[in-house]
TORGU-605455 format. One record per residue (C-alpha): y, z, x; residue number from 1. Coordinates in pm, whole numbers, plus 50000, padded with zeros to 5 digits. Last residue first. Example, Ala and Ser with C-alpha at 12.3 -4.5 7.8 and 13.67 -1.06 7.14 Angstrom:
<site Y="49894" Z="50714" X="51367" seq="2"/>
<site Y="49550" Z="50780" X="51230" seq="1"/>
END
This chain:
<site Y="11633" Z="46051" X="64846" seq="372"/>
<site Y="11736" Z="46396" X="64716" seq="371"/>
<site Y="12020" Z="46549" X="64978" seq="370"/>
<site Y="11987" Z="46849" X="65172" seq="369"/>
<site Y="12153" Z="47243" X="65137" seq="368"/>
<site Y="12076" Z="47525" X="65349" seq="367"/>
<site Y="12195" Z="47914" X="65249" seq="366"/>
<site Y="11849" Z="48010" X="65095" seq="365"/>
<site Y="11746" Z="47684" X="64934" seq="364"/>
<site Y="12013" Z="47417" X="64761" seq="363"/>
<site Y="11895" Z="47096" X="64655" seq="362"/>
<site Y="12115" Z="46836" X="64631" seq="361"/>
<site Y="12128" Z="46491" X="64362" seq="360"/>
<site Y="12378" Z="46210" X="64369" seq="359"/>
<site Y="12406" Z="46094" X="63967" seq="358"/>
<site Y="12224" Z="45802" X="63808" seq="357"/>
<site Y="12040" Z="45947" X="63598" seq="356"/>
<site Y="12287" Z="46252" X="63552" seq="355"/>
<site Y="12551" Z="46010" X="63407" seq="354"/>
<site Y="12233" Z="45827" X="63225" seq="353"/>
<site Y="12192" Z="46111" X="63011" seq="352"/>
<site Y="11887" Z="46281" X="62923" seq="351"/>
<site Y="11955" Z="46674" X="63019" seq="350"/>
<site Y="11646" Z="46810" X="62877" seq="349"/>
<site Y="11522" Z="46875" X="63234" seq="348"/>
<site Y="11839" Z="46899" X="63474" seq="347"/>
<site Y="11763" Z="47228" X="63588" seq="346"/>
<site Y="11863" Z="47507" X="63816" seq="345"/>
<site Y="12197" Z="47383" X="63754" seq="344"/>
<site Y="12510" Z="47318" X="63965" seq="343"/>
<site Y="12742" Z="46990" X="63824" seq="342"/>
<site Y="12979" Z="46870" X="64031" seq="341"/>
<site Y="13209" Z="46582" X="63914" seq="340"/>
<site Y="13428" Z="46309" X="64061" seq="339"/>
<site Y="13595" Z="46144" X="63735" seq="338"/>
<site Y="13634" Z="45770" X="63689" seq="337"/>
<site Y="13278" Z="45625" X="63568" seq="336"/>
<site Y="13162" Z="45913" X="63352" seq="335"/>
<site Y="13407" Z="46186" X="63273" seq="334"/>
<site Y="13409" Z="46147" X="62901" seq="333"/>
<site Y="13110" Z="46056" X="62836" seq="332"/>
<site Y="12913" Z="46325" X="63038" seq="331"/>
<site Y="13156" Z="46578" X="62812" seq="330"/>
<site Y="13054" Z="46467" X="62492" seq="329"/>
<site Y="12686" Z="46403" X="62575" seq="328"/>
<site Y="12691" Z="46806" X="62646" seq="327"/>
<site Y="12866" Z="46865" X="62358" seq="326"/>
<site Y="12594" Z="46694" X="62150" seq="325"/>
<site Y="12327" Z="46818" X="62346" seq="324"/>
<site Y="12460" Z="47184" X="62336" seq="323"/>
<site Y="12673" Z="47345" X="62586" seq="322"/>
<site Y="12587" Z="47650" X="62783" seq="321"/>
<site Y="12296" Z="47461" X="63006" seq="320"/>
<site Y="12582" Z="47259" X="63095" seq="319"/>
<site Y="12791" Z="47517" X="63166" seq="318"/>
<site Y="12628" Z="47602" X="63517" seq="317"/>
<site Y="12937" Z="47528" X="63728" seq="316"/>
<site Y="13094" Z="47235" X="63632" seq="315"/>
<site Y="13355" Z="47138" X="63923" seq="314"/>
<site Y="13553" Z="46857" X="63780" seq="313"/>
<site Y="13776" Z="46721" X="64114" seq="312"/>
<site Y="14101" Z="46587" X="63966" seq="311"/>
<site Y="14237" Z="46228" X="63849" seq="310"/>
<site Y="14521" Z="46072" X="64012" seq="309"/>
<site Y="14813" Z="45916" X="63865" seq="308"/>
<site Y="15010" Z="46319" X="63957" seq="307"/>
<site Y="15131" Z="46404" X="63627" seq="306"/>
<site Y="14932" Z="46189" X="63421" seq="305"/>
<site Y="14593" Z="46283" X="63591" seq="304"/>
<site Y="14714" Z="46625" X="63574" seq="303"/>
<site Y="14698" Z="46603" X="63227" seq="302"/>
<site Y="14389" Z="46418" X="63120" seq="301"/>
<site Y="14178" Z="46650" X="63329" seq="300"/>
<site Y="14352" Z="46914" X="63181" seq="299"/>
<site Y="14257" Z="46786" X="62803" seq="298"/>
<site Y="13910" Z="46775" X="62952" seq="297"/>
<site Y="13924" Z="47164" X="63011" seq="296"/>
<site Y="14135" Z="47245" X="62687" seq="295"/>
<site Y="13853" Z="47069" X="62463" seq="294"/>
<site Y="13589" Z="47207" X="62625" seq="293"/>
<site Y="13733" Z="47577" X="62566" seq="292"/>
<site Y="13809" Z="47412" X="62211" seq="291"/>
<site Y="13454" Z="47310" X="62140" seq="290"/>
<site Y="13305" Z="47681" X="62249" seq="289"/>
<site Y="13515" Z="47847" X="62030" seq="288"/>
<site Y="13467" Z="47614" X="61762" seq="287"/>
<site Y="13087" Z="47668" X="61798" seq="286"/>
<site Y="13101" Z="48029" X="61819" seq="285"/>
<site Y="13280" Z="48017" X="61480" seq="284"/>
<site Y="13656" Z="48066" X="61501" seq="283"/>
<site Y="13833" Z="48337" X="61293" seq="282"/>
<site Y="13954" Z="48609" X="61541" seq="281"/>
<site Y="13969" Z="48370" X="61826" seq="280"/>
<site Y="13987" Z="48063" X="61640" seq="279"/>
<site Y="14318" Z="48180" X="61421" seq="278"/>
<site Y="14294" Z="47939" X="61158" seq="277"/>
<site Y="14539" Z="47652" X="61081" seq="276"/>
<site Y="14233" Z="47410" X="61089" seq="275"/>
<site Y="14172" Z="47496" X="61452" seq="274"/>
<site Y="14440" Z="47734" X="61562" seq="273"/>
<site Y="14428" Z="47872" X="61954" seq="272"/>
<site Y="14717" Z="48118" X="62080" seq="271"/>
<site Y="14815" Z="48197" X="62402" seq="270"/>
<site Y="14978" Z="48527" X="62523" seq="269"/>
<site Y="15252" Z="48634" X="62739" seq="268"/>
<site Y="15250" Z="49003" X="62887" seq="267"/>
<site Y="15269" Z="48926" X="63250" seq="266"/>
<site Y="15556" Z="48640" X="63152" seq="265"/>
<site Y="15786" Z="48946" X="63067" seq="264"/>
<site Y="15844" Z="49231" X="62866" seq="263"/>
<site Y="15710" Z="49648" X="62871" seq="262"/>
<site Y="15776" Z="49699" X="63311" seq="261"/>
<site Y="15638" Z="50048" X="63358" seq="260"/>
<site Y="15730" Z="50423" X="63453" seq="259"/>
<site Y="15640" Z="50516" X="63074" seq="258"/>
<site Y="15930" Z="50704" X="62984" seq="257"/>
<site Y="16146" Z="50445" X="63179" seq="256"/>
<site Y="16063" Z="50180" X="62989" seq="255"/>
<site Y="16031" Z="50339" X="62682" seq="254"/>
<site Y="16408" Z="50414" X="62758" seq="253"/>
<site Y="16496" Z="50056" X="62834" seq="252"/>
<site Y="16281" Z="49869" X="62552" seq="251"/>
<site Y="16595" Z="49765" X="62316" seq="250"/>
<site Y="16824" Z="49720" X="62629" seq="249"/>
<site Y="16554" Z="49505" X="62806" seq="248"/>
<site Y="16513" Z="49315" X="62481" seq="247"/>
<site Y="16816" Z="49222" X="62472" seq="246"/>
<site Y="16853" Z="49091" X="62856" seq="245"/>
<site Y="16552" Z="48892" X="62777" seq="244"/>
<site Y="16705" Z="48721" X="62457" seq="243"/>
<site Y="17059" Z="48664" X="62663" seq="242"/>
<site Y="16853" Z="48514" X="62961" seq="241"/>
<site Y="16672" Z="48266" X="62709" seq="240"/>
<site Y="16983" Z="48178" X="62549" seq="239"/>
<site Y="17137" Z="48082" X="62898" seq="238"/>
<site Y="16786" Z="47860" X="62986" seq="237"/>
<site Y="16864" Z="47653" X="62631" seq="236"/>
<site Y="16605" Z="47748" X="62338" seq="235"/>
<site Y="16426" Z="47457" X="62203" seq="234"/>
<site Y="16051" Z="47578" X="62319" seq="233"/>
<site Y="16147" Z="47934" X="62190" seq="232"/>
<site Y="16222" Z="48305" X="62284" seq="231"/>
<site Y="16115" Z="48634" X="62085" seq="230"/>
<site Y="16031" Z="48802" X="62458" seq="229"/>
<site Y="15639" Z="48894" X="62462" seq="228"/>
<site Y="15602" Z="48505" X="62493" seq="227"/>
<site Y="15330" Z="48310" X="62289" seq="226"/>
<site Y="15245" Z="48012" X="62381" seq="225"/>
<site Y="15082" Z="47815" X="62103" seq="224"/>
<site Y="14784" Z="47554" X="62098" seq="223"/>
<site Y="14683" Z="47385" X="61774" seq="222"/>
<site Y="14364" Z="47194" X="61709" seq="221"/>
<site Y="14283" Z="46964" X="61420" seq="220"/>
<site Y="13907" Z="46994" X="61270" seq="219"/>
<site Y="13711" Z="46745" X="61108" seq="218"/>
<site Y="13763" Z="46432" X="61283" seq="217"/>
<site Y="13415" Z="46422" X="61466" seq="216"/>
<site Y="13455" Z="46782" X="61620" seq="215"/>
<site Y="13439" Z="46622" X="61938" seq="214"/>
<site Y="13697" Z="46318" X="61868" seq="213"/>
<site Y="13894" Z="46592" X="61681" seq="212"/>
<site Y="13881" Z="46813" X="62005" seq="211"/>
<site Y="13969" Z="46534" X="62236" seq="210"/>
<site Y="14275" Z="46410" X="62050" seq="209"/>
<site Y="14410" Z="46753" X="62012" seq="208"/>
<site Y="14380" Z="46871" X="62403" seq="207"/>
<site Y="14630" Z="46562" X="62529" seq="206"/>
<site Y="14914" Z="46651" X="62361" seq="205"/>
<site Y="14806" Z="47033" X="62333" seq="204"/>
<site Y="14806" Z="47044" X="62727" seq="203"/>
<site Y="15157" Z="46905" X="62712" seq="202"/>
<site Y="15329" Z="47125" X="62494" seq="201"/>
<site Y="15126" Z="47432" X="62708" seq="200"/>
<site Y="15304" Z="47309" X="63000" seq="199"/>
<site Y="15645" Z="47270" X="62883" seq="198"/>
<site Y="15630" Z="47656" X="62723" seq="197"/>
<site Y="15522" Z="47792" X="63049" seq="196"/>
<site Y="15768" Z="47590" X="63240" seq="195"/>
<site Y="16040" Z="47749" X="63010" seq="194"/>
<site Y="15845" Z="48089" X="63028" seq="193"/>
<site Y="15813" Z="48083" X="63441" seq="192"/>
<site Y="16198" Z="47983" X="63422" seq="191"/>
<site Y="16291" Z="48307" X="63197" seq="190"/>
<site Y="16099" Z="48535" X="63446" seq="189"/>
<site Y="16285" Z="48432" X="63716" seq="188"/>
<site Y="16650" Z="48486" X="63608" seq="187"/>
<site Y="16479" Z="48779" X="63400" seq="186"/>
<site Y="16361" Z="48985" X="63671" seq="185"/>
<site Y="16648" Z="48942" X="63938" seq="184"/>
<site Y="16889" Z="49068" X="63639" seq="183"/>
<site Y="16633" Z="49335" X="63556" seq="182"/>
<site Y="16608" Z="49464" X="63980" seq="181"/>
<site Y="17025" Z="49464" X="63985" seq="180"/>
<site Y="17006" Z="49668" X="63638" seq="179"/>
<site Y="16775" Z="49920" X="63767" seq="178"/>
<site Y="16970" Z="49957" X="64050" seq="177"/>
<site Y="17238" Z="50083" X="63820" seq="176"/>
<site Y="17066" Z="50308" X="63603" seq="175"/>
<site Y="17042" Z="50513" X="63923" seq="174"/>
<site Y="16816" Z="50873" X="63828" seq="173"/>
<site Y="16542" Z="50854" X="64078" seq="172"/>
<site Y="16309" Z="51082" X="64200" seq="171"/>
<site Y="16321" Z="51205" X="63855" seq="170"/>
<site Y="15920" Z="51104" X="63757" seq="169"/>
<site Y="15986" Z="50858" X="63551" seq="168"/>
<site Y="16278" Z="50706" X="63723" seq="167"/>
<site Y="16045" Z="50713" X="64020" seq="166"/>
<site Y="15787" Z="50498" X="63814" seq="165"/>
<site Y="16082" Z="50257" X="63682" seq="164"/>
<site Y="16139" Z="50190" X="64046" seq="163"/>
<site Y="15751" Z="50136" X="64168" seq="162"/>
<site Y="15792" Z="49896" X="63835" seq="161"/>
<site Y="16092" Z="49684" X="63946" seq="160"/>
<site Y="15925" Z="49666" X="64284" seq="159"/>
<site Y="15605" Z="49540" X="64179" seq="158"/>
<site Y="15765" Z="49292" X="63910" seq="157"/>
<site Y="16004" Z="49187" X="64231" seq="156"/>
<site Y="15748" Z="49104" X="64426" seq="155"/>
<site Y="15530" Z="48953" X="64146" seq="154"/>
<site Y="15790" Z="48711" X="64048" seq="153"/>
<site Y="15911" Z="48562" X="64369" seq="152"/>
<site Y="15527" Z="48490" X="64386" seq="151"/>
<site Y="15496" Z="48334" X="64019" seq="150"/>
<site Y="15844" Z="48137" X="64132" seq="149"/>
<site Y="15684" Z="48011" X="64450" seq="148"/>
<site Y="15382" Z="47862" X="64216" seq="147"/>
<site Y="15616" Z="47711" X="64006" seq="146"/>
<site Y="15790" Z="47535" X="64245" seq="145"/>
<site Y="15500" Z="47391" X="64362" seq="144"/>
<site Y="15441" Z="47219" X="64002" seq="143"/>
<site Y="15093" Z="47002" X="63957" seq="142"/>
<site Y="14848" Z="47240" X="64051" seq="141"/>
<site Y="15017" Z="47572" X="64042" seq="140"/>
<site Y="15032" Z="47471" X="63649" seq="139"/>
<site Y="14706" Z="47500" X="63631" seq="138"/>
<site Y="14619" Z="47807" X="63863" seq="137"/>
<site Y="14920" Z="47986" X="63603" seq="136"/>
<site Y="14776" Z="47883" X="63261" seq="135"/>
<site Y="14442" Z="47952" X="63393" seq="134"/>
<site Y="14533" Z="48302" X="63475" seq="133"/>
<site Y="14726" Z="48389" X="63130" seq="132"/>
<site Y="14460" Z="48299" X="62929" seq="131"/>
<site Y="14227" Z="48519" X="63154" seq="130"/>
<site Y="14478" Z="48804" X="63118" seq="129"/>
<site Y="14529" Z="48771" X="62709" seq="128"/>
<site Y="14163" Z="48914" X="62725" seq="127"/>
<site Y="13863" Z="48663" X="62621" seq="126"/>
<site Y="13790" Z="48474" X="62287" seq="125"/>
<site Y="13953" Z="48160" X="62331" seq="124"/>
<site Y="13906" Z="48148" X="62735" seq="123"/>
<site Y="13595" Z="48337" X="62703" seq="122"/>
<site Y="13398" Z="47985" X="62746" seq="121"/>
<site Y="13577" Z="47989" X="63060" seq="120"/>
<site Y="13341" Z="48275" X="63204" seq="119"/>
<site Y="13044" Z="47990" X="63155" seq="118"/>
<site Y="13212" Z="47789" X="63405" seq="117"/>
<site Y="13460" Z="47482" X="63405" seq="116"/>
<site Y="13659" Z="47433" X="63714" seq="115"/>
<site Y="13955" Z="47151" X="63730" seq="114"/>
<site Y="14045" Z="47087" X="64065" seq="113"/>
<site Y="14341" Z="46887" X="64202" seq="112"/>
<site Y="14410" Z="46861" X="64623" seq="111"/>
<site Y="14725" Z="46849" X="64760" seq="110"/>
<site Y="14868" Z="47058" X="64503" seq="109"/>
<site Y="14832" Z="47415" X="64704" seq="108"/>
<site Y="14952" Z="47394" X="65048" seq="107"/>
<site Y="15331" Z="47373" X="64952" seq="106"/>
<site Y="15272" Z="47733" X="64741" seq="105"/>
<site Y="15015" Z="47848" X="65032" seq="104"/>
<site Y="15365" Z="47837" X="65234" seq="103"/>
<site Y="15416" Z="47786" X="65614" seq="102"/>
<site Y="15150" Z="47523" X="65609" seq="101"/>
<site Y="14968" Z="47433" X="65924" seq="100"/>
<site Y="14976" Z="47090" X="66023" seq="99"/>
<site Y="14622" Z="46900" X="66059" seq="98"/>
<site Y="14679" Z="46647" X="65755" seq="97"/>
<site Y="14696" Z="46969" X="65542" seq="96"/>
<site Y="14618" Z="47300" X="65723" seq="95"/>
<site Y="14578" Z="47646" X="65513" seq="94"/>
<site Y="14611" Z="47973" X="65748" seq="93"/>
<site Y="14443" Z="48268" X="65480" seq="92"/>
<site Y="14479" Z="48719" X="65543" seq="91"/>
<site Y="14448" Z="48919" X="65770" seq="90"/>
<site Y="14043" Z="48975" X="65688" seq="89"/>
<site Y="14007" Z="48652" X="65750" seq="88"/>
<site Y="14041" Z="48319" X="65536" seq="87"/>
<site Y="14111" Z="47981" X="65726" seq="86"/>
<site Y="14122" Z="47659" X="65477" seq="85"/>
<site Y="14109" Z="47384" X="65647" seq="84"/>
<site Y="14221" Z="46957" X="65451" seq="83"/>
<site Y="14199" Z="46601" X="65592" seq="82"/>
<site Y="14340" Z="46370" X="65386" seq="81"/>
<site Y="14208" Z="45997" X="65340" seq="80"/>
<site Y="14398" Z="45691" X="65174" seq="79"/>
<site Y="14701" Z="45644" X="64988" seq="78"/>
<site Y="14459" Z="45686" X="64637" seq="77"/>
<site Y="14300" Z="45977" X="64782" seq="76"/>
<site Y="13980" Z="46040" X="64955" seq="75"/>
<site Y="13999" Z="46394" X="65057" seq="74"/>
<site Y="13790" Z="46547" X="65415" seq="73"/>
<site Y="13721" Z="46899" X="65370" seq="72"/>
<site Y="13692" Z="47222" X="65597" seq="71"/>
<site Y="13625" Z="47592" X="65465" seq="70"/>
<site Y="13658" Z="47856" X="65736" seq="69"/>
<site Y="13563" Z="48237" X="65688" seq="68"/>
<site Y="13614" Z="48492" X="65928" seq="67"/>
<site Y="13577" Z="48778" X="66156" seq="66"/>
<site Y="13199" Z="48799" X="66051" seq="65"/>
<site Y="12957" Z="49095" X="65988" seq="64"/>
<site Y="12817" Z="48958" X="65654" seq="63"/>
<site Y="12964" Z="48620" X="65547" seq="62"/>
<site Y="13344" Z="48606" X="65439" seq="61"/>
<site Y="13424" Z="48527" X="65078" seq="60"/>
<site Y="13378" Z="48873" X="64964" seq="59"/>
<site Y="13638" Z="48978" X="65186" seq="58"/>
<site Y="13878" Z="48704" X="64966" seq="57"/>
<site Y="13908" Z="49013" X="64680" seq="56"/>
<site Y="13996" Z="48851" X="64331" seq="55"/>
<site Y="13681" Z="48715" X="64296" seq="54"/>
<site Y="13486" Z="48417" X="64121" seq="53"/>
<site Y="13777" Z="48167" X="64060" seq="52"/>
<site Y="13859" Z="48174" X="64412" seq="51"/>
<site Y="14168" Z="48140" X="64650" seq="50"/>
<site Y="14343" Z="47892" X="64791" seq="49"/>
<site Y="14346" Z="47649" X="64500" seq="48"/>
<site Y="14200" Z="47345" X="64674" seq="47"/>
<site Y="13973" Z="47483" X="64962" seq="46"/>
<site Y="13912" Z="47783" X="64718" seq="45"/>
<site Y="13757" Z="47546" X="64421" seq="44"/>
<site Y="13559" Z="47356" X="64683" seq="43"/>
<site Y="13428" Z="47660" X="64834" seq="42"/>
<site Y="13317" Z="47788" X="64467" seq="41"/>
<site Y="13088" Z="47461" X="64400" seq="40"/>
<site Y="12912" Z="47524" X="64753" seq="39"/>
<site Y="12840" Z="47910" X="64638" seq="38"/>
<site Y="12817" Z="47840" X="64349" seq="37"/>
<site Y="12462" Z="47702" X="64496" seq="36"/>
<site Y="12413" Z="47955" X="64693" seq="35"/>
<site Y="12036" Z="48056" X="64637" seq="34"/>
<site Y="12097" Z="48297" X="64433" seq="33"/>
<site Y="11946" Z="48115" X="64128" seq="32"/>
<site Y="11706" Z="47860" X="64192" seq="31"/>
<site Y="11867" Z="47524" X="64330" seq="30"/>
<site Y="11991" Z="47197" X="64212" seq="29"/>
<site Y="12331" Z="47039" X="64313" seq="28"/>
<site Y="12414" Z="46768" X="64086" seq="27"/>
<site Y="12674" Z="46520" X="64191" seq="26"/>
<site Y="12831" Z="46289" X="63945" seq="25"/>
<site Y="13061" Z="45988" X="64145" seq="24"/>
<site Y="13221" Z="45935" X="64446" seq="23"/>
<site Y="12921" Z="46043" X="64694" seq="22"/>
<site Y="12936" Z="46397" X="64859" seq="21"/>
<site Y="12883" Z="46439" X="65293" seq="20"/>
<site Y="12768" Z="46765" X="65401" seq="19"/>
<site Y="12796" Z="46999" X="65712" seq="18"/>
<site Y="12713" Z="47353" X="65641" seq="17"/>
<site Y="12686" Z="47673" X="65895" seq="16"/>
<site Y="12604" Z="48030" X="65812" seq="15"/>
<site Y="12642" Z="48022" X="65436" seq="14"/>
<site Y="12590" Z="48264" X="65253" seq="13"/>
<site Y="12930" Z="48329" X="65141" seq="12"/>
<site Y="13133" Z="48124" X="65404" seq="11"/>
<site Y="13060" Z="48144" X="65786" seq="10"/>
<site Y="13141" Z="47790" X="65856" seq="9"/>
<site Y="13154" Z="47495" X="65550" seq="8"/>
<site Y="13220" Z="47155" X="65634" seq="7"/>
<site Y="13277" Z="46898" X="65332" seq="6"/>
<site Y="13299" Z="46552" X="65385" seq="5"/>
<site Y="13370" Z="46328" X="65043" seq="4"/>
<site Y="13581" Z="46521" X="64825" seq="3"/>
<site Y="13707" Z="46297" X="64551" seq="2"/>
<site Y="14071" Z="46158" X="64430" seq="1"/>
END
């Protein structure tokens, strides 16, 4: 699949931008704070309804304005799919083929990103949070059902811990409601872990290849999910529940000392192991760096098995991150079959024929034009 019409109203810094993209590399140049994330970012949000930058969607709305609208036109291998993207400050309409989705869950999907920014290099080494954020926006990709069972999740996480918070407090004493609200937690929680645990089998399929090819056969990578509940891969859905439901009877009272949910897929971890080692508490810099690369092209991999199409790569300035041998790596590996964005200020000492013969932009104060 690629992007090739993208239509940008009142985002960012952006007053007004109408652009067509080729189906191949294409490098948007520009000073910094000129807006060239800015471009990259609206093609992350017009995919994954919301951004990799912010939490807060205000920020995505220019100065003084009601709203934001993001506009794309998708080549994809049935043919072309128009896709909007609303945001205001009451919240996002998303539009697929010109009908309005009820759900951002059946929105999300149509259109496959895979992002890779300097931040990501913190995968390995970062808090359990950011591992636990790109294991959810990449699984949202390829499983709507997942997505709808990380909402269903949330609402009753929020309202299991506002309950927990008046137990604290004695505003409520009812050991029964809590009950009702864990039984609602764990049926859900238990199938975010089983998908969890499917997922990260998969990404490590396709991850360990990559990372020996990179590391030139020396080093073997292993990824491991690791739930706050003492569950496993093997375990059947009913074992699961029991495990949860014994760990909520073991953490009860701490529980409600604390006025706080203590299990649960909001407290899962991964783990990285190069050579049986613990990369991020062992891991070189450059192992760190070569399994975060590893992971991203390993998702590339994956959702073009799950859905026979490859993603968007939206490289937002890593390149400059990355040294010539990973660089050459990754230009390899995408060239010919992947559309990719690259922003830079840049490409000198870059010399690879993926960027020679890539579609070039130039980004100044909010305007964008092509290189002839």
């Amino acid at each position: 699949m690629y992007i090739e019409h993208l239509v940008l109203k009142d985002y960012r810094n952006y007053e007004q931008l109408e652009i067509n993209f080729e189906n191949k590399v294409n490098v948007i140049l520009g000073e910094n704070a000129q807006g060239k994330t800015n471009v990259m970012e609206s093609i992350y949000v017009l995919a994954m309804a919301k951004s990799h930058r912010t939490t807060n969607d205000k920020d995505l709305i220019r100065w003084d304005q009601e709203y934001a609208k993001i506009e794309g036109r998708l080549q994809k291998n049935y043919g072309s799919l128009p896709m909007q993207l609303v945001i205001s400050k009451k919240g996002k309409k998303a539009k697929c083929n010109h009908i309005e989705q009820q759900r951002l869950s059946q929105y999300v999907g149509n259109m496959n990103v895979v992002m890779f920014a300097p931040e990501d290099l913190h995968l390995v080494k970062g808090s359990p949070q950011i591992r636990r954020r790109f294991i959810d926006m990449e699984i949202g990709q390829v499983s709507p059902i997942y997505l709808h069972d990380m909402s269903q999740f949330q609402k009753i996480l929020q309202q299991r811990n506002h309950y927990l918070k008046m137990m604290q407090i004695k505003k409520q004493t009812d050991e029964a409601m809590l009950e009702i609200l864990t039984d609602q937690f764990i049926q859900v929680a238990t199938k975010i872990v089983q998908k969890r645990f499917e997922f990260i089998h998969l990404l490590e399929k396709w991850a360990k290849p990559i990372h020996s090819g990179i590391s030139r056969g020396l080093e073997t990578l292993k990824i491991e999910y690791k739930p706050s509940v003492e569950v496993s891969e093997e375990q059947e859905l009913s074992k699961m529940i029991e495990r949860f439901e014994e760990k909520f009877q073991k953490v009860k009272n701490r529980e409600i000392e604390r006025g706080v949910t203590l299990f649960g897929p909001h407290r899962d971890d991964l783990l990285f192991y190069v050579n049986d080692r613990d990369v991020q508490t062992f891991g070189s810099q450059g192992q760190q760096r070569t399994t975060a690369l590893s992971i991203k092209l390993a998702e590339i991999e994956l959702i073009h098995a799950e859905i026979k199409e490859y993603p968007i790569l939206l490289l937002d300035d890593v390149l400059s991150e990355l040294d010539d041998y990973r660089q050459s790596h990754l230009l390899n590996t995408i060239q010919g079959k992947v559309q990719t964005f690259v922003t830079t200020t840049s490409v000198e000492g870059i010399d690879h024929q993926t960027l020679k013969e890539a579609a070039t932009y130039t980004v100044e104060a909010g305007s964008i034009a092509k290189v002839q």
